[in-house]
C-alpha positions as CSV (number, residue, x, y, z in Angstrom):
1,X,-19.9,55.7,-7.8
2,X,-21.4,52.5,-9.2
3,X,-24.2,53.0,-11.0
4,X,-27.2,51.3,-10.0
5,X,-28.9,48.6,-12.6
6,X,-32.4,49.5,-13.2
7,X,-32.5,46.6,-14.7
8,X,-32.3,44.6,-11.3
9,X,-35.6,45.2,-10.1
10,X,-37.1,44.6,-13.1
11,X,-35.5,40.9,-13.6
12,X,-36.9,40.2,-10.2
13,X,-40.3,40.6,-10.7
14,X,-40.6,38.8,-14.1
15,X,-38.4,36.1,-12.3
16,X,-41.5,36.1,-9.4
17,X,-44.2,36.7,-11.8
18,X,-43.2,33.3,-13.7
19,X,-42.4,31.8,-10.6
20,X,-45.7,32.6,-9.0
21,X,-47.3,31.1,-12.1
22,X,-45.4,28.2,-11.5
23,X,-46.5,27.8,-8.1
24,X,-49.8,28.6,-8.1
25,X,-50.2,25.6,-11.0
26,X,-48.4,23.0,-8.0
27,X,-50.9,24.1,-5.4
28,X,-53.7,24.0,-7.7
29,X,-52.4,20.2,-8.3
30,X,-51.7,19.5,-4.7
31,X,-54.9,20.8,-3.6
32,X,-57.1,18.6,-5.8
33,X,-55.0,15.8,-4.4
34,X,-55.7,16.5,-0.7
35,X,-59.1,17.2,-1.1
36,X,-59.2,13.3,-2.1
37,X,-57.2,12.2,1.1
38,X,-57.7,14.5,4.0
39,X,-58.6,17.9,3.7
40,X,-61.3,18.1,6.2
41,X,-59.0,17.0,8.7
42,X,-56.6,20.1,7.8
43,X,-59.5,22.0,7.8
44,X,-60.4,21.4,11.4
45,X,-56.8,22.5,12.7
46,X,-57.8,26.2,11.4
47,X,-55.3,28.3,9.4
48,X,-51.8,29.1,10.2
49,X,-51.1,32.8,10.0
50,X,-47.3,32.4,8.4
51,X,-45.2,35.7,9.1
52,X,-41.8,36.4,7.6
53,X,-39.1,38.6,9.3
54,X,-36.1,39.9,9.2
55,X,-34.0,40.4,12.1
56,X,-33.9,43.8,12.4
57,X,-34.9,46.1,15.3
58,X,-37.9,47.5,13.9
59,X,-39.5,43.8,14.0
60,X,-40.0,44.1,18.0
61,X,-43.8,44.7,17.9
62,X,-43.6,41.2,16.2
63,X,-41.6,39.6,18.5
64,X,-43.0,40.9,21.4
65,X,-46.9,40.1,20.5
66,X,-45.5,35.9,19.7
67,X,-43.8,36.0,23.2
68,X,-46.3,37.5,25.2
69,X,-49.2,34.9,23.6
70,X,-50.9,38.1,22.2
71,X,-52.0,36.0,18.9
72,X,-52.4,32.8,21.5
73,X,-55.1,35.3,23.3
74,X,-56.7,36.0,20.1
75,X,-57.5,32.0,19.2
76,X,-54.6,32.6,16.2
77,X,-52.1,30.4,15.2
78,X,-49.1,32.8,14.1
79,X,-45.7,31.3,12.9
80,X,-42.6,33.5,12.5
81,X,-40.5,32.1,9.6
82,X,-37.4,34.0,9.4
83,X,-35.7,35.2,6.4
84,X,-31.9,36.6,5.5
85,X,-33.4,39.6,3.7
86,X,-36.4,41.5,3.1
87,X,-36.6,40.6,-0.5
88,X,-36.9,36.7,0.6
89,X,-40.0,38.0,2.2
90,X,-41.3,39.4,-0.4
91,X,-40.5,36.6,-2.5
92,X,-42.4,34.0,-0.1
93,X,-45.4,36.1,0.1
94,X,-45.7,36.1,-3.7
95,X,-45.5,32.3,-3.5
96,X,-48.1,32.1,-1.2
97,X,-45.0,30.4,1.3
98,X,-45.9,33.8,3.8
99,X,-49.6,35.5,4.6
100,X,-47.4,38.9,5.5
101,X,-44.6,40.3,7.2
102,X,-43.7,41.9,9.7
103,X,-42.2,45.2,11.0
104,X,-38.9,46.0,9.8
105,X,-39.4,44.1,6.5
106,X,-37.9,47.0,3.8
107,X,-40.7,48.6,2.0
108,X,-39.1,48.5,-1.4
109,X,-38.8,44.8,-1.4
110,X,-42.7,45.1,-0.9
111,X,-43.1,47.4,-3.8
112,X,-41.2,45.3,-6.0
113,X,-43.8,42.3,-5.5
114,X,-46.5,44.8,-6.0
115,X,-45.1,45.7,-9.2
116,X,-44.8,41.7,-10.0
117,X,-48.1,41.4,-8.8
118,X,-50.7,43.9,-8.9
119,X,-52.6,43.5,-5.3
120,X,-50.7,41.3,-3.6
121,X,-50.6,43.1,-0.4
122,X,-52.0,45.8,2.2
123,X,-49.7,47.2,4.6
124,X,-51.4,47.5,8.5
125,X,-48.4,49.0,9.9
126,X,-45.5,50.8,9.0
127,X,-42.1,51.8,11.4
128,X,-41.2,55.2,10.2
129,X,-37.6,56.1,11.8
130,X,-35.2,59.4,11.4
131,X,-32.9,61.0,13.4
132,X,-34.9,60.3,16.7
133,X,-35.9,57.5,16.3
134,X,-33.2,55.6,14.9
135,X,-33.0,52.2,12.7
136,X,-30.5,53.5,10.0
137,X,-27.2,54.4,10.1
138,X,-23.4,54.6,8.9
139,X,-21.2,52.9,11.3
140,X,-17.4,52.6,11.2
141,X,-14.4,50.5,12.3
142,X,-13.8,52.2,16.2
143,X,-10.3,53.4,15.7
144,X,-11.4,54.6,11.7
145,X,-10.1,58.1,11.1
146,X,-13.2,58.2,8.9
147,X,-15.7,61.2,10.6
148,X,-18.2,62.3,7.9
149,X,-19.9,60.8,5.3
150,X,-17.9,62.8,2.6
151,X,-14.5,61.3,4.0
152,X,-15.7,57.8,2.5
153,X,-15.1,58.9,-1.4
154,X,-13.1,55.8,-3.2
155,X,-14.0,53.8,-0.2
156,X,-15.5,50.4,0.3
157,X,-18.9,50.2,1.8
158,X,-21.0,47.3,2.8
159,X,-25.2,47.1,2.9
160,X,-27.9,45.0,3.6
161,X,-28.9,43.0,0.9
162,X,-31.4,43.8,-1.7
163,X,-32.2,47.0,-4.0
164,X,-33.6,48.9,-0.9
165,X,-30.3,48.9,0.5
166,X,-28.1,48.9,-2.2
167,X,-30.0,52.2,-3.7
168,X,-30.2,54.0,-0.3
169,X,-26.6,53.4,0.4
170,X,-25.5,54.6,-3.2
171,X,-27.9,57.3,-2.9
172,X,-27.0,58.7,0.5
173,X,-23.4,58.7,0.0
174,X,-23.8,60.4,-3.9
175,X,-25.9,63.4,-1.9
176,X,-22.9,63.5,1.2
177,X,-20.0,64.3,-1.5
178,X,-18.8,60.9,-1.4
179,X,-17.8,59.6,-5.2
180,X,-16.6,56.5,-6.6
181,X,-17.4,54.2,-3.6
182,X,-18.0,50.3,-4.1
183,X,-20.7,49.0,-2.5
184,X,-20.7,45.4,-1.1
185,X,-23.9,43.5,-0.4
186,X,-23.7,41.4,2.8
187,X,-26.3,40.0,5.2
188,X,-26.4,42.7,8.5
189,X,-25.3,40.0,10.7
190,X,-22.0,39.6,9.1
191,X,-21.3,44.1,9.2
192,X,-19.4,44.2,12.0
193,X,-16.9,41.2,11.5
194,X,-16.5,42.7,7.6
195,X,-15.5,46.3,9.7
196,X,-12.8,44.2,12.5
197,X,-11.3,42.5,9.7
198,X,-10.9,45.2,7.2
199,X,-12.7,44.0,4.6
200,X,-14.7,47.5,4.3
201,X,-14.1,50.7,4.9
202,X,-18.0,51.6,6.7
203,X,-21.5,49.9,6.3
204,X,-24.9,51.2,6.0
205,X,-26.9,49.2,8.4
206,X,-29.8,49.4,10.3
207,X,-30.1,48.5,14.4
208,X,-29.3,46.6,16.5
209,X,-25.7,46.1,14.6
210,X,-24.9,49.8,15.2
211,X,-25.7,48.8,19.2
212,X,-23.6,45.7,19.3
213,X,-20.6,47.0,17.5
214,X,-20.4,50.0,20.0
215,X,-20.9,47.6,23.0
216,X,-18.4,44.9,21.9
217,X,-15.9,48.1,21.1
218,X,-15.7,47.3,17.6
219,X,-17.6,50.1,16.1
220,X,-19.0,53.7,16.1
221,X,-21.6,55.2,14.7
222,X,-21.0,58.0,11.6
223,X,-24.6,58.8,11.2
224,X,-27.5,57.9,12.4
225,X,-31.4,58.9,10.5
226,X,-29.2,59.4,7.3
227,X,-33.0,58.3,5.2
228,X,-34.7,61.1,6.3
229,X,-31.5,63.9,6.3
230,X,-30.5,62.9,2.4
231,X,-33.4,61.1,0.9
232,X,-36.2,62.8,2.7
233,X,-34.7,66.0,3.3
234,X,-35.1,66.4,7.1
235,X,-33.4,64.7,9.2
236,X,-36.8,64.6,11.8
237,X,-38.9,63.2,9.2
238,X,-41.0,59.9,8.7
239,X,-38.8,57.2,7.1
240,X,-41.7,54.3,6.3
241,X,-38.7,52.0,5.3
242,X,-40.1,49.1,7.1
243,X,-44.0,47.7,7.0
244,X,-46.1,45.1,8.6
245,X,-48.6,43.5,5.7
246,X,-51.0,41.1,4.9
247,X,-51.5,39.3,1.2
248,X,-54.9,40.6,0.1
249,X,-55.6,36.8,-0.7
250,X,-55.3,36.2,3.3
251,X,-57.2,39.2,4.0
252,X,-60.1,38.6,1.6
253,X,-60.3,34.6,2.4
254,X,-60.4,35.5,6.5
255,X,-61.4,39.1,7.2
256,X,-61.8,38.2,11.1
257,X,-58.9,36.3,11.4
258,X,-57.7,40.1,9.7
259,X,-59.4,41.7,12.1
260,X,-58.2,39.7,15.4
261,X,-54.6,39.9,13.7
262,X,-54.4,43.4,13.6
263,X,-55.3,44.1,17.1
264,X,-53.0,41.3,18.6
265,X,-50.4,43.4,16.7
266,X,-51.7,46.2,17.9
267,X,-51.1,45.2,21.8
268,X,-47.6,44.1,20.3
269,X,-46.8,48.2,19.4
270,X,-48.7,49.4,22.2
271,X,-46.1,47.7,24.3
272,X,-43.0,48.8,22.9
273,X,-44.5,52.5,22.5
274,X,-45.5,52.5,26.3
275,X,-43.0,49.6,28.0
276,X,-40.0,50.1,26.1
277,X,-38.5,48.6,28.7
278,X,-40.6,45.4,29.1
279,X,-40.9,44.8,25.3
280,X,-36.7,45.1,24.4
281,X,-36.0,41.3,25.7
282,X,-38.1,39.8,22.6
283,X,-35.5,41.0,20.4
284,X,-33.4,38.1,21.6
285,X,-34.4,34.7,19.5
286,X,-35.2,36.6,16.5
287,X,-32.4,39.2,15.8
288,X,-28.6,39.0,17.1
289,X,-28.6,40.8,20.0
290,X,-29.3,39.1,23.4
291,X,-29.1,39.9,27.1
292,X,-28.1,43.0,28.8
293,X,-27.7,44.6,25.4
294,X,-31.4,44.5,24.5
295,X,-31.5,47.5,27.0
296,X,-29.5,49.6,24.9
297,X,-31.1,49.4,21.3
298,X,-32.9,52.7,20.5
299,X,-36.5,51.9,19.2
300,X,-38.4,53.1,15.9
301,X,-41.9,54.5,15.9
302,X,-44.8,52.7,14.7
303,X,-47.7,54.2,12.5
304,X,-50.7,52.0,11.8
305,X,-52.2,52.0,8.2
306,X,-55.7,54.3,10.0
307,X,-52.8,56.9,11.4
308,X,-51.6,57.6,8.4
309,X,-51.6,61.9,8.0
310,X,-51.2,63.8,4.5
311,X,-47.5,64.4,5.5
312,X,-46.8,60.6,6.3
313,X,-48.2,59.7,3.1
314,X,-46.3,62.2,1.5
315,X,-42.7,61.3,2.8
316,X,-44.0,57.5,2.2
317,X,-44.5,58.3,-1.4
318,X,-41.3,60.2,-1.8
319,X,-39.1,57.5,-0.6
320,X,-41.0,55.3,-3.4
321,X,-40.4,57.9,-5.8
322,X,-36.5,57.8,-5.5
323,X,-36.8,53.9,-6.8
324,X,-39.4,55.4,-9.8
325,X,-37.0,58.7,-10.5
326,X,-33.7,56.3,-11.0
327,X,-35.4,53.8,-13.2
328,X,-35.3,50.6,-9.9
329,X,-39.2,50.6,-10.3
330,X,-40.6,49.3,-13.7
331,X,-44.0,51.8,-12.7
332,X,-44.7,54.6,-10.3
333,X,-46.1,53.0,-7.0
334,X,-49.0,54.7,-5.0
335,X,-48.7,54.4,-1.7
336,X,-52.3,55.0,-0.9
337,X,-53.4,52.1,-3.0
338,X,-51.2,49.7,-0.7
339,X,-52.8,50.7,2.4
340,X,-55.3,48.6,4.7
341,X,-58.4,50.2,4.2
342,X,-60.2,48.2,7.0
């Protein structure tokens, strides 16, 4: 088992912190130059709500409420920058490059610029997944003789990239049995070709690559809600591994834009909870699935920051505990504090 470098996390967010600095000195600069030579002509465009993704499955609410002209209906201007991993997100959002992100963006990543920078976000939505409703999961080569979890000891095994992944991965497979593994960060998109050509012996992934190995005959599924069965302890309950967010600074400067955001995203959840159906096709443009396969990607659940019970909290904080208890998080993170209050 490779041990996993506390340090990691902690690099990152002095690296942000000091890039943030950075950053915020250049706007400062840049903004005293266009208030000289044309700011009230940006001014009258209105703001530009900037998103960042990552192409994931639990994203759909996002992708669905752009395509359908929710935010268009609600006077906003939303872009959808796209991102290889969540901690690019995270990273943009610290730089004031993003105003949020969506679903499906890992909650660690967030954490970590929380921990870089005290306040720098409020989640409005979360997509908590397990067993039923599925995001993560260990897939395998189709003809692999590999059948549990425990069979991958000394074997090669790919994740997402970034210390969400990498620490869930390491985790999971320490609590299935499975010992002295090597695990291989590599963006989702690339998971299944690394499985056809024998590069690795399983990945943990998250949807839709579980759905497009099986229907291109390249893959099966080992598990499926592994989170919540070896991290969470029950394989029905709440991973929040994804959230939607806005930066407080976004937030605080608009509080209707806020306000008109939230509902448009709102309509976007509404739809895939009620018109699964309907609301699959907007996974094409924005993740790597397309066509008659959209129809067969299994769809998280979505929990909106006022939703939020004792238990959900509860699950929520456990999940950020794991990343205190092994030393990933420099400080404990509350999960209440991070929440949308409204």
């Amino acid at each position: 088992m490779n041990k996993i470098d506390p340090s990691a996390a902690t690099n990152i967010a002095n690296k942000l912190v000091s890039r943030r600095r950075r950053q915020l000195l250049g706007a400062a600069v840049a903004g005293s130059t266009l208030a000289v030579i044309g700011a009230p002509a940006l001014a009258q465009a209105g703001p530009k709500i900037r998103i960042g993704f990552w192409p994931v499955a639990s994203g759909l609410p996002f992708f669905a409420a752009i395509d359908k002209g929710y935010f268009k209906e609600a006077g906003l201007n939303v872009e959808a920058l796209k991102f290889a991993s969540a901690q690019q997100v995270m990273e943009a959002m610290l730089s004031g490059r993003a105003d949020g992100s969506s679903n499906g963006t890992a909650s660690a990543a967030l954490a970590i610029g929380e921990i870089a920078q005290p306040g720098l976000f409020k989640i409005i939505c979360t997509n908590p997944t397990n067993a039923k409703y599925v995001l993560d999961e260990f897939v395998v080569a189709k003809d692999s003789p590999i059948k549990v979890l425990a069979e991958l000891k000394g074997k090669r095994v790919a994740s997402g990239p970034g210390i969400q992944n990498v620490t869930i991965a390491k985790t999971i497979l320490e609590k299935a049995g499975a010992t002295g593994i090597t695990v291989i960060e590599l963006p989702i998109g690339q998971h299944i070709a690394a499985l056809a050509a024998g590069q690795v012996d399983a990945c943990y992934t998250l949807e839709p690559t579980g759905t497009i190995g099986r229907l291109n005959g390249l893959t099966r599924t080992l598990e499926v809600g592994v989170v919540a069965k070896y991290i969470l302890g029950d394989p029905m309950a709440p991973w929040h591994g994804g959230a939607a967010s806005l930066t407080s600074e976004f937030i605080k400067k608009y509080p209707d834009l806020t306000s008109k955001y939230i509902a448009a995203y709102k309509r976007g959840v509404e739809l895939v909870k009620t018109k699964p159906n309907e609301a699959r096709p907007h996974l094409k443009g924005y993740t790597a699935i397309e066509g008659a396969l959209t129809a067969e990607v299994p769809m998280s659940d979505y929990l909106f920051y006022n939703e939020f019970k004792p238990s959900d909290a509860a699950y929520f904080q456990r999940f950020y505990d794991l990343f205190s208890d092994r030393g990933i998080f420099t400080r404990r993170v509350i999960v209440d504090t991070l929440l949308y209050k409204g």
